[in-house]
C-alpha positions as CSV (number, residue, x, y, z in Angstrom):
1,X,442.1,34.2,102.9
2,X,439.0,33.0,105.3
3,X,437.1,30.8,103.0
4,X,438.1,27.4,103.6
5,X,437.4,26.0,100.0
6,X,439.8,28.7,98.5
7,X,442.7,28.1,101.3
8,X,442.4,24.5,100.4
9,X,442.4,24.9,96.6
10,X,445.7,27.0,97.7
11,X,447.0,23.7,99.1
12,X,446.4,24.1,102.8
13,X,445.5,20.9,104.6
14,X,442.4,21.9,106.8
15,X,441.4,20.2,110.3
16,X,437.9,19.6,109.0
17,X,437.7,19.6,105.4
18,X,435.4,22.4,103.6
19,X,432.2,20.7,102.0
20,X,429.8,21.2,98.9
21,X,427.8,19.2,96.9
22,X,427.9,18.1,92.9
23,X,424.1,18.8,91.8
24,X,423.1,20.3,95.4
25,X,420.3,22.3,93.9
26,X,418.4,19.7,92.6
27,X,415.2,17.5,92.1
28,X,415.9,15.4,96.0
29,X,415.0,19.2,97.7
30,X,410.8,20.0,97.8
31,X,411.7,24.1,97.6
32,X,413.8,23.4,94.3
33,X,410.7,21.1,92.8
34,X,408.8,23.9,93.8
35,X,410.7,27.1,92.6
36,X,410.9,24.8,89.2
37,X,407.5,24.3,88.5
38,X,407.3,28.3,89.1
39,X,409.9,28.6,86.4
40,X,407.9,26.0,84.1
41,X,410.4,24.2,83.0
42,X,414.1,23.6,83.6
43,X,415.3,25.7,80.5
44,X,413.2,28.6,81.8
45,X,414.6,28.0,85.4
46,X,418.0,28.1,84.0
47,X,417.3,31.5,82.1
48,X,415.4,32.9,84.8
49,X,418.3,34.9,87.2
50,X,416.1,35.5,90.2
51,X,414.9,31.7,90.5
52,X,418.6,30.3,89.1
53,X,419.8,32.3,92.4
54,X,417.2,31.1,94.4
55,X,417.5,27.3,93.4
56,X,421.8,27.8,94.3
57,X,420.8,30.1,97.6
58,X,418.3,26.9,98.6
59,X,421.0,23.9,99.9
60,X,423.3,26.9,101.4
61,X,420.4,28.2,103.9
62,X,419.2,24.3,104.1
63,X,422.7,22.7,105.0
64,X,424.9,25.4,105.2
65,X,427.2,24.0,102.7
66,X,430.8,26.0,102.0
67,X,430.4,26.4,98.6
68,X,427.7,27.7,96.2
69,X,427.8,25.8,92.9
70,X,425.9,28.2,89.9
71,X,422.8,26.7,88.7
72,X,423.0,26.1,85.2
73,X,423.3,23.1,82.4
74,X,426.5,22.0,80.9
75,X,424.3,22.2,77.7
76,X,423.5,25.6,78.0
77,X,426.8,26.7,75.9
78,X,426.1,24.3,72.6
79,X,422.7,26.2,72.9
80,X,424.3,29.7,73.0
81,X,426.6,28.3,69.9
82,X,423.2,28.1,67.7
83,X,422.6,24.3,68.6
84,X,418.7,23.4,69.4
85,X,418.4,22.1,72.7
86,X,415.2,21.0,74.3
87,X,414.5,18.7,77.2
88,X,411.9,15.6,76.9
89,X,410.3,14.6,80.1
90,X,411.8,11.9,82.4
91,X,414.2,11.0,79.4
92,X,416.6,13.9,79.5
93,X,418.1,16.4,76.8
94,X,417.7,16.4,73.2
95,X,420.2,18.5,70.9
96,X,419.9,19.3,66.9
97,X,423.2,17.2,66.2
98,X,426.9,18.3,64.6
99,X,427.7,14.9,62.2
100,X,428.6,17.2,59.0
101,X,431.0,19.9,57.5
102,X,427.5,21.9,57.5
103,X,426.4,21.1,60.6
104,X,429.3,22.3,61.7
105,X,429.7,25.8,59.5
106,X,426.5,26.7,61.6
107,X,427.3,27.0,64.5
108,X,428.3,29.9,65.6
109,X,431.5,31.4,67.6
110,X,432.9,34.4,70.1
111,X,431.2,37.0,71.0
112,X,427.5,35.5,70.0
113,X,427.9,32.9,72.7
114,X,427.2,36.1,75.6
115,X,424.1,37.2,74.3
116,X,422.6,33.9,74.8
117,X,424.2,33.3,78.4
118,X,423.7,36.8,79.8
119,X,420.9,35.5,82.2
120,X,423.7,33.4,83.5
121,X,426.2,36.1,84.0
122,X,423.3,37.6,85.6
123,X,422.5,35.0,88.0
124,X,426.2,34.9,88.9
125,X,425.8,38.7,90.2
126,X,422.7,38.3,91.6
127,X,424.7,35.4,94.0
128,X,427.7,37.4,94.4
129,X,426.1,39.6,96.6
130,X,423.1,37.5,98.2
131,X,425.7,34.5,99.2
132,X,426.8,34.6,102.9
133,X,430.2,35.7,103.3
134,X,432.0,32.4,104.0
135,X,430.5,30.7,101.2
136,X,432.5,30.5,98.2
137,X,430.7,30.4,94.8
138,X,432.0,28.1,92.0
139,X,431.1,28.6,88.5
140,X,431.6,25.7,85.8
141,X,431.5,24.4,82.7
142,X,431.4,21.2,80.5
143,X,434.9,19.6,79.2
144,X,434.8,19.7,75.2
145,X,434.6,16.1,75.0
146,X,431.9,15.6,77.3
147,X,429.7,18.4,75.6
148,X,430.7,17.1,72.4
149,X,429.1,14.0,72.9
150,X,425.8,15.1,73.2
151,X,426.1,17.5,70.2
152,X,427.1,14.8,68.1
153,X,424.6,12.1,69.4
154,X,421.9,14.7,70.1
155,X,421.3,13.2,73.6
156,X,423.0,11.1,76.3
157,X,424.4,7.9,75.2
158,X,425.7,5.3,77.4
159,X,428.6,4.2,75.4
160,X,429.2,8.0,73.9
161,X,429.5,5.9,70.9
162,X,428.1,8.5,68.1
163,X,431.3,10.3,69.3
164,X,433.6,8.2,69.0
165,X,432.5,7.1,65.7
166,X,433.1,10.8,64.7
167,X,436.4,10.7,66.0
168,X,437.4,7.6,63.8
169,X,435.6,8.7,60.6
170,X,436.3,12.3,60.2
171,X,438.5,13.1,62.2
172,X,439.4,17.0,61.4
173,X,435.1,17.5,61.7
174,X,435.8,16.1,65.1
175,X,438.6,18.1,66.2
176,X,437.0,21.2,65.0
177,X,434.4,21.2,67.0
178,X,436.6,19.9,69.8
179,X,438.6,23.4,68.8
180,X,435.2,25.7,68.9
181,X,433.7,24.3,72.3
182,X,437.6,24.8,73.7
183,X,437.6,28.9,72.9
184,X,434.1,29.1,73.7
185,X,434.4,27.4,77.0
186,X,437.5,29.9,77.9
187,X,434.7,33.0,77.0
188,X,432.1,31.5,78.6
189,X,433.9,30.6,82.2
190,X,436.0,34.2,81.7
191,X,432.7,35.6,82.2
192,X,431.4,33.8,85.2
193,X,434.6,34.8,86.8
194,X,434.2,38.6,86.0
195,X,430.6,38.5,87.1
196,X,431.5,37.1,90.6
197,X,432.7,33.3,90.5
198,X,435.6,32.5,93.1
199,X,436.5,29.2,91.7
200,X,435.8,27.1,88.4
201,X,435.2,23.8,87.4
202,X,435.3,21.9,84.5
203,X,433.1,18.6,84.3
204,X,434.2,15.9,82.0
205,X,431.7,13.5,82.5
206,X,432.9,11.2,79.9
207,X,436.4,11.2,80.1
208,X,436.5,7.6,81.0
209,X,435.3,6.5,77.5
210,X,438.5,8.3,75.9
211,X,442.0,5.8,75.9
212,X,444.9,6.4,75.2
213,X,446.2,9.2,73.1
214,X,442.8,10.1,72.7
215,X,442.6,10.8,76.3
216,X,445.6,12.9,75.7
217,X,444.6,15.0,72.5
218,X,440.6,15.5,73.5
219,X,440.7,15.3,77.7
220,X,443.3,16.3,79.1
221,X,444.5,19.1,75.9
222,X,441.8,20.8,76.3
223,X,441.7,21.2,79.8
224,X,445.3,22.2,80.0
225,X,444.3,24.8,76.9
226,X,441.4,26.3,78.8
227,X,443.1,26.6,82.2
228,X,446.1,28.2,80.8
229,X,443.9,30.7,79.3
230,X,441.8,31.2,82.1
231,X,444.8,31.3,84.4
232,X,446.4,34.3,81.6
233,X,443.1,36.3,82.2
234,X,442.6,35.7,85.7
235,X,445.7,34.7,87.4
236,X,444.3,34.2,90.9
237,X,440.9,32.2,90.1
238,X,441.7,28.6,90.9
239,X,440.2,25.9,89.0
240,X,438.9,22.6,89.5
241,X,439.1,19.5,86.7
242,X,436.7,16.2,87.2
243,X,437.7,13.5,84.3
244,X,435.2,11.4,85.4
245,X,436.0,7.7,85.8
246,X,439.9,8.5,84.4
247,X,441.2,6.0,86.8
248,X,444.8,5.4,86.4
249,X,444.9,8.4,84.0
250,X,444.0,10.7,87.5
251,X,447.5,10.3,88.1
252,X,449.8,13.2,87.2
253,X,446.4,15.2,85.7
254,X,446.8,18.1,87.8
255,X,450.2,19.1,87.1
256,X,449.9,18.2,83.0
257,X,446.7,20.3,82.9
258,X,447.5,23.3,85.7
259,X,444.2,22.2,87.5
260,X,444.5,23.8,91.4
261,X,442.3,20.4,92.1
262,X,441.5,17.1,90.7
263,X,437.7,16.2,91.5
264,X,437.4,12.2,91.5
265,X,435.0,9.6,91.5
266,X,434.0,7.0,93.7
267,X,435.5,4.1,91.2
268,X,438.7,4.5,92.6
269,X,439.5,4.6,96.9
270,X,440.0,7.2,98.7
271,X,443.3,5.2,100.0
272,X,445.0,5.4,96.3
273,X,443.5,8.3,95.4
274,X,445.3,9.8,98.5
275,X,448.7,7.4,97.5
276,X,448.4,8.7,93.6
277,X,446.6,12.0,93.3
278,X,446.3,14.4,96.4
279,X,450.5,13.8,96.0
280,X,450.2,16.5,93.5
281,X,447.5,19.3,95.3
282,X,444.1,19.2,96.6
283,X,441.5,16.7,95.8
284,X,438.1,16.7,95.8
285,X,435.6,13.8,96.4
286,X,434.6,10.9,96.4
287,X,431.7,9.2,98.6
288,X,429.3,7.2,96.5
289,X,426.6,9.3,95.9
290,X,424.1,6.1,96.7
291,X,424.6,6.4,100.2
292,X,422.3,9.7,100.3
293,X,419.9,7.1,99.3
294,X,420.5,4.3,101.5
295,X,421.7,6.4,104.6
296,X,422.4,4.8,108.0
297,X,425.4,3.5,109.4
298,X,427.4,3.0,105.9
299,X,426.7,6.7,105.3
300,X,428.4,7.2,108.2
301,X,431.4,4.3,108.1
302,X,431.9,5.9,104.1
303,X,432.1,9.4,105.1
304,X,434.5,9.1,108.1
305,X,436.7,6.7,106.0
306,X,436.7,9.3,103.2
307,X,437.8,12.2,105.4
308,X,440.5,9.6,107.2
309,X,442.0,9.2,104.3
310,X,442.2,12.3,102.9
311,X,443.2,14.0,106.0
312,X,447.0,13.8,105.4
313,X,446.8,16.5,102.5
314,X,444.6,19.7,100.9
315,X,441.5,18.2,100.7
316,X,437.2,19.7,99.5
317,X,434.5,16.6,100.9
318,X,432.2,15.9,98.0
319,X,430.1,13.0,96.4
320,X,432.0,10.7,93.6
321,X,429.3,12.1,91.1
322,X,426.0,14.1,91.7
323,X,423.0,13.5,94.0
324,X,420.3,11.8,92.7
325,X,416.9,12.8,93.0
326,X,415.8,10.0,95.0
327,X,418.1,10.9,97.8
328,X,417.2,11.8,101.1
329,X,417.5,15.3,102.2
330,X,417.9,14.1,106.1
331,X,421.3,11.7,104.5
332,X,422.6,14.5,103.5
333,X,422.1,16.5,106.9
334,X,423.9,13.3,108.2
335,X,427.2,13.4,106.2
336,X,427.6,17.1,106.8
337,X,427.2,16.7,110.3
338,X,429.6,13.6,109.8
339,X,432.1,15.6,108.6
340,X,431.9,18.5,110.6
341,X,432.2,16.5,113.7
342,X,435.6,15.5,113.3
């Protein structure tokens, strides 16, 4: 095994730790702004295989990254369930919402989920064979809970409050749908690893709104659900879980859910992330993502005390969350080479 993101997934600590990217094909690179307005519109880019490929292939000839992450939306899969899913300008995505029993009885299950996401299958192919060798690709999927949240609220929310009050009020609705984005998210990731993803991972954006034993029974279930099923049908695919913002709930995550890694934020340090997590297996993380804003000597100080303290166990460099389209594509040249140095 060559590929230094799957020998550290595999629990090898590596001199200089592999890097990628959450978000690398994004709105901060001019060729992705252009191949987008090419595409129209960011559903059509997603659905278009050629430019989907394209938009991944961009950061890895740019930076050289060593992992391709599939371009794609985490709400692409509620879509392919029957859910209406549009995206308003500068505001974000907008879903038809699941608050009802009826709401609910439409949506749809199994097999109908493919037709929709072929393209994506598609694009996963297309990268398969256009990646360079050494690069790893990584196909993903949104948690249920995270994805859940927007179905419910019918856009982003910053409390995920629409959610939660589904969760109190009716329950069994709640869990249900839970239930159907669980399955589906097994089918849908099942088939990015047949078409040609390496590794998978599974975001849960929101999993630092869920206490308690509802942390238990709708974060860290469902991930332990879908990875043993994943893990049934493809035994040698590892698999990588970000509970976003879980804080002291990191702890322990990768052996109750059977995740190969545990991707973290930058709301905890590196130092007890090291102490309380990488204990367990590999992580993955966690520089701000602000400093491929700000750049400068802090990018430089934040990356080197990221890969110090990391460097005692398996270990994939990333950002605490994505980059944001205001970074600076030079920053990012900078913490590669950062890393990379040693």
């Amino acid at each position: 095994m060559s590929k230094t993101i799957l020998r550290a997934l595999a629990g090898e600590t590596l001199p200089t730790p592999p890097i990628w990217m959450m978000r690398q094909a994004g709105r901060y690179l001019p060729e992705y702004r252009a191949t987008r307005a090419q595409a129209g519109d960011f559903l059509s880019l997603c659905y278009n295989p050629e430019l989907a490929a394209e938009v991944t292939l961009q950061p890895i000839r740019r930076y050289g990254f060593d992992a391709a992450i599939l371009f794609a939306d985490i709400l692409l899969l509620p879509q392919a369930l029957g859910a209406d899913l549009w995206f308003v300008t500068g505001e974000g995505p907008r879903l038809s919402t699941v608050t009802t029993q009826a709401d609910f009885d439409r949506l749809g299950r199994g097999e109908m989920i493919h037709e929709t996401l072929s393209p994506i299958y598609e694009t996963v192919r297309i990268l398969k064979g256009a990646l360079p060798s050494e690069t790893t690709l990584i196909g993903f999927a949104g948690a249920p809970w995270t994805v859940a949240t927007y179905m419910i609220a019918g856009r982003g929310t910053p409390d995920q409050g629409p959610a939660h009050a589904l969760k109190a009020e009716n329950r069994p609705l709640f869990k249900a749908l839970i239930d159907r984005l669980t399955e589906s998210t097994v089918d849908y990731l099942s088939c990015q690893i047949e078409a040609g993803a390496e590794v998978v991972k599974l975001f849960d954006s929101w999993a630092g709104s869920l206490k308690g034993q509802d942390f238990d029974d709708f974060c860290l279930a469902p991930a332990k659900r879908i990875i043993a099923e994943l893990k049934a049908r493809h035994p040698d695919t590892p698999i990588i879980a970000f509970p976003r913002e879980a804080g002291e709930r990191y702890i322990g995550f990768a052996k109750a859910t059977g995740a190969d890694c545990v991707a973290i934020d930058n709301s905890v340090s590196p130092e007890w992330a090291a102490s309380h997590v990488q204990v367990d297996g590999c992580v993955q993380g966690n520089l701000a993502s602000r400093h491929m804003v700000t750049g400068g000597q802090p990018l430089v100080d934040e990356t080197r005390h990221v890969v110090e303290a990391f460097r005692g166990g398996p270990h994939i460099f990333n950002l605490g969350h994505g980059i944001t389209p205001d970074a600076d594509p030079d920053n990012v040249q900078l913490m590669i080479d950062t890393v990379r140095e040693g």
